[in-house]
C-alpha positions as CSV (number, residue, x, y, z in Angstrom):
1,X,6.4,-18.9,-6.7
2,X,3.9,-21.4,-5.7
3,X,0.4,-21.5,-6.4
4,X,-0.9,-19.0,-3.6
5,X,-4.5,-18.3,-3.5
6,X,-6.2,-15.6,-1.0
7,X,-8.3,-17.9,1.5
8,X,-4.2,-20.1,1.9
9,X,-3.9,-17.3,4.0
10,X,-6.5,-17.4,7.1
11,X,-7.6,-19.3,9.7
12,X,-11.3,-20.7,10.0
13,X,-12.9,-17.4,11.6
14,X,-10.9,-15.6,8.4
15,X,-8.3,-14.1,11.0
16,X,-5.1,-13.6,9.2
17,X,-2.8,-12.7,12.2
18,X,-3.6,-11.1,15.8
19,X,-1.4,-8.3,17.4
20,X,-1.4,-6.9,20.8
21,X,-4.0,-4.4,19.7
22,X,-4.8,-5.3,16.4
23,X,-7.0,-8.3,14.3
24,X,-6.4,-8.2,10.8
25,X,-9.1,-10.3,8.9
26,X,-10.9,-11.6,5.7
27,X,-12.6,-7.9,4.2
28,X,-16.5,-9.0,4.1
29,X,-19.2,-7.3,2.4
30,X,-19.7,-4.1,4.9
31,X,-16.2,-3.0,4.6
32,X,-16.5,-2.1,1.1
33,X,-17.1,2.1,1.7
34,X,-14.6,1.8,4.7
35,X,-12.0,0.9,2.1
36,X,-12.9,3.2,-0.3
37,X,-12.7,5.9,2.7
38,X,-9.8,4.5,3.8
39,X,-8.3,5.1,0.3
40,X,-9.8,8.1,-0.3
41,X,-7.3,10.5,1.4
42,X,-4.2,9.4,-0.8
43,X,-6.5,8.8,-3.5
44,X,-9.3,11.5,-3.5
45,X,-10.2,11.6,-7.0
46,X,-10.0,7.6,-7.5
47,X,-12.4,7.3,-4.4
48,X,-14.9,9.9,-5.8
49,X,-15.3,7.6,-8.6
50,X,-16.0,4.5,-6.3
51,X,-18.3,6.2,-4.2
52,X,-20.4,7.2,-7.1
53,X,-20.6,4.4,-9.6
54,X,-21.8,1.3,-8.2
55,X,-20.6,-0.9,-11.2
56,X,-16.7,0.3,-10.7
57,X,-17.4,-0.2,-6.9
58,X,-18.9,-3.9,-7.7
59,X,-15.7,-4.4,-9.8
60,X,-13.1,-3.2,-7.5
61,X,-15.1,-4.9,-4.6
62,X,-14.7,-8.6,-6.5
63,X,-10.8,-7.9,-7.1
64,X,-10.8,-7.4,-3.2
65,X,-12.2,-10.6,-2.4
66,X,-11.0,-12.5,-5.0
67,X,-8.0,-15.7,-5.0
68,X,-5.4,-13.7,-6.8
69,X,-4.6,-11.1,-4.4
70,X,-4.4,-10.7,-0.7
71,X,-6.6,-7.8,0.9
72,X,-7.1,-8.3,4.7
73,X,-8.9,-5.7,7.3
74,X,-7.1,-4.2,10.0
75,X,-9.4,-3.7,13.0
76,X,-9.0,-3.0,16.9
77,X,-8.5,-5.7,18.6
78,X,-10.9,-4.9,21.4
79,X,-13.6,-3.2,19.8
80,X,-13.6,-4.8,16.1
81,X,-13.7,-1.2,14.7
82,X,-12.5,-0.8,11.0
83,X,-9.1,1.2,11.2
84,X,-7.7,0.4,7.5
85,X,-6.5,-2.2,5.6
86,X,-3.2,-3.9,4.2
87,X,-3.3,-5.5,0.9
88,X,-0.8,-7.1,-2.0
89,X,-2.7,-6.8,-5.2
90,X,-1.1,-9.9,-7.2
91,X,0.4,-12.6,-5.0
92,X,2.0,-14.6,-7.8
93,X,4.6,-11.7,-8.8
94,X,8.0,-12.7,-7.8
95,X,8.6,-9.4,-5.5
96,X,5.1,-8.9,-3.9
97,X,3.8,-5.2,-3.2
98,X,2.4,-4.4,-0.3
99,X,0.2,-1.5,0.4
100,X,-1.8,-0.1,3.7
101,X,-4.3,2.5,4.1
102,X,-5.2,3.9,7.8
103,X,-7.9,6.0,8.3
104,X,-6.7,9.7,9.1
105,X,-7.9,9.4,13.0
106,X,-5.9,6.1,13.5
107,X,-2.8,7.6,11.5
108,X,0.5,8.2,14.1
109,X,-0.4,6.0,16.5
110,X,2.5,3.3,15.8
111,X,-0.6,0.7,14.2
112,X,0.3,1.2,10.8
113,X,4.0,-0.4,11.3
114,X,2.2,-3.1,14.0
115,X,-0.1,-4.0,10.9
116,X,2.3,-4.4,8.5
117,X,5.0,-7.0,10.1
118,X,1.9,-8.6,10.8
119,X,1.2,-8.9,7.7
120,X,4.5,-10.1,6.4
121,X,5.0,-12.5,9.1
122,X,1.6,-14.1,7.7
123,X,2.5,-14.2,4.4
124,X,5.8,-16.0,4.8
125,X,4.7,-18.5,6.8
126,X,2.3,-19.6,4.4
127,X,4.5,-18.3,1.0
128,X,8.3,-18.9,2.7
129,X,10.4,-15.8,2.8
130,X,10.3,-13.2,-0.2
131,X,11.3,-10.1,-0.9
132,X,8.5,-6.8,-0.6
133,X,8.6,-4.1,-2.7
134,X,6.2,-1.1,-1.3
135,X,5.3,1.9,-3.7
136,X,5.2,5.2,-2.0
137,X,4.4,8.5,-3.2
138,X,7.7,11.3,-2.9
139,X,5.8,13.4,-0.6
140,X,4.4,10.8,1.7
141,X,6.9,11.6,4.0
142,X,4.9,9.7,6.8
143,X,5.1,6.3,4.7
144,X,8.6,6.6,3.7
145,X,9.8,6.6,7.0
146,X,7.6,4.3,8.4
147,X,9.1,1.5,5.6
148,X,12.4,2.5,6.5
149,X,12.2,1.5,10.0
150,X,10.2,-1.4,8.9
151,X,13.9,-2.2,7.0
152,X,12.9,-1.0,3.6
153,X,15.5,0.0,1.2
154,X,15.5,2.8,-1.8
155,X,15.3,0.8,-5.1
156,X,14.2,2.8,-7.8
157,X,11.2,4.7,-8.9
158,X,8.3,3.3,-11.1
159,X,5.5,5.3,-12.9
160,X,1.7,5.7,-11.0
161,X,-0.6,4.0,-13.8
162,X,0.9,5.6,-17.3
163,X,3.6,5.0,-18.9
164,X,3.2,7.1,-22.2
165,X,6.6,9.6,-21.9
166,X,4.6,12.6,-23.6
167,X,2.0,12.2,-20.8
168,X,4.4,12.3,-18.0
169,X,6.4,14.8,-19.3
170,X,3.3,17.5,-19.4
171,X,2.6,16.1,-15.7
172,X,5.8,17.5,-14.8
173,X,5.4,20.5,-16.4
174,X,2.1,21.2,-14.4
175,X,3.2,20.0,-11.1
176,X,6.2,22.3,-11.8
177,X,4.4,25.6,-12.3
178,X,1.9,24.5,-9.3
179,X,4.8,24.1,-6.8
180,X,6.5,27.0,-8.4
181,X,10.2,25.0,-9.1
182,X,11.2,21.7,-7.4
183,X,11.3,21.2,-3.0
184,X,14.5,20.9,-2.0
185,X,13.1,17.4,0.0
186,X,12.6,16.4,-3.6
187,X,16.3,17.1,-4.7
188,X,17.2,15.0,-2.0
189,X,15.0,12.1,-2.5
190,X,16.2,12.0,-6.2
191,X,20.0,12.3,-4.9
192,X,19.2,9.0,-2.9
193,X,17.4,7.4,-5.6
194,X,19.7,8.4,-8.7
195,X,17.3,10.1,-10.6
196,X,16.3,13.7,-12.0
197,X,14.5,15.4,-9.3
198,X,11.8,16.5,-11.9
199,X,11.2,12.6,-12.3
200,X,9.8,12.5,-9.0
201,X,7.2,14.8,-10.0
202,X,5.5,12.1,-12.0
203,X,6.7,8.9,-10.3
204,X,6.3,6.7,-7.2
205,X,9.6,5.8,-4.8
206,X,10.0,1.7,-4.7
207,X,11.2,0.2,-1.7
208,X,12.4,-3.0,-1.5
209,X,12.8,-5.1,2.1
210,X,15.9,-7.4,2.1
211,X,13.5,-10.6,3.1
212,X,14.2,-11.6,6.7
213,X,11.4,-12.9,9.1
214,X,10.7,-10.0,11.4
215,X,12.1,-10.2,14.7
């Protein structure tokens, strides 16, 4: 892939792309909590830490901003509120990932899919077509079907953050005696994915879109 940088991507007010209700632009300083909050409800325990150490929330902050990936602020078009964000952490990886956070309000309200072929249309104008790959976690039902109709496909599973087997075989065994056995919406998630159900206990669903410009 070619040498993509961050600021390749927006325009000289630091807009990235403009929707019918939605701007999606360059995160600046004052967006920084936002995020975190925005992150916080799939991610409570990982925000708590953000919100309370300011050197972690200095450090996250710069990988935000930085060259090497592409973070960009999804706010209402009319107002300029803060309603999330859509990011891809590492833009040089061959199959990008691409990740979005609504706040709770703004959930269900058809913006999240409306941000998100924003987003790629933006990307492949500047990067040419690629292939996404979006991370999702089993019980996100909401996302899952969301990247469906955005023409995401199953294409494997891939581990959180840890990788050590020993570690994510004790997971399982807690998540297990917390949920009492495995949901049946699990069994049929690992049926489509080709893998042990109790897998999904300690894993992450990959999607993968079949890279075509959105229509």
């Amino acid at each position: 892939m070619q040498d993509l940088r961050a600021s390749l991507f927006f325009d000289a007010d630091g807009v990235l792309a403009r929707t019918e209700r939605l701007v999606l632009r360059r995160p600046i300083g004052e967006d920084v909590m936002k995020y975190i909050d925005a992150f916080g409800g799939p991610c409570p325990l990982l925000a708590r830490e953000y919100r309370r150490n300011e050197e972690l929330r200095a450090d996250y902050w710069k990988g935000v901003q930085g060259e090497d990936s592409l973070y960009c602020t999804i706010c209402a078009k009319e107002t300029g509120e803060f309603l999330g964000y859509c990011a891809i952490e590492r833009l040089k990886r061959q199959c990008p990932e691409i990740a979005i956070n609504l706040l709770e309000h703004f959930q269900s309200r058809g913006l999240g899919p409306e941000a998100v072929l924003a987003f790629m249309g933006a990307f492949w104008r500047v990067a040419g077509v690629t292939p996404f790959i979006a991370k999702i976690d089993p019980q996100n039902i909401g996302s899952q079907k969301m990247f469906r109709r955005l023409g995401f496909v199953p294409w494997g599973i891939d581990t959180h953050f840890i990788n050590d087997p020993a570690i994510l075989e004790g997971f399982e065994e807690e998540r297990l005696e917390e949920l009492g056995g495995i949901p049946e919406e699990l069994c049929s998630l690992a049926e489509e994915f080709g893998v042990e159900p109790r897998k999904l206990l300690s894993h992450v669903l990959v999607f993968r879109h079949p890279a075509h410009m959105p229509r």
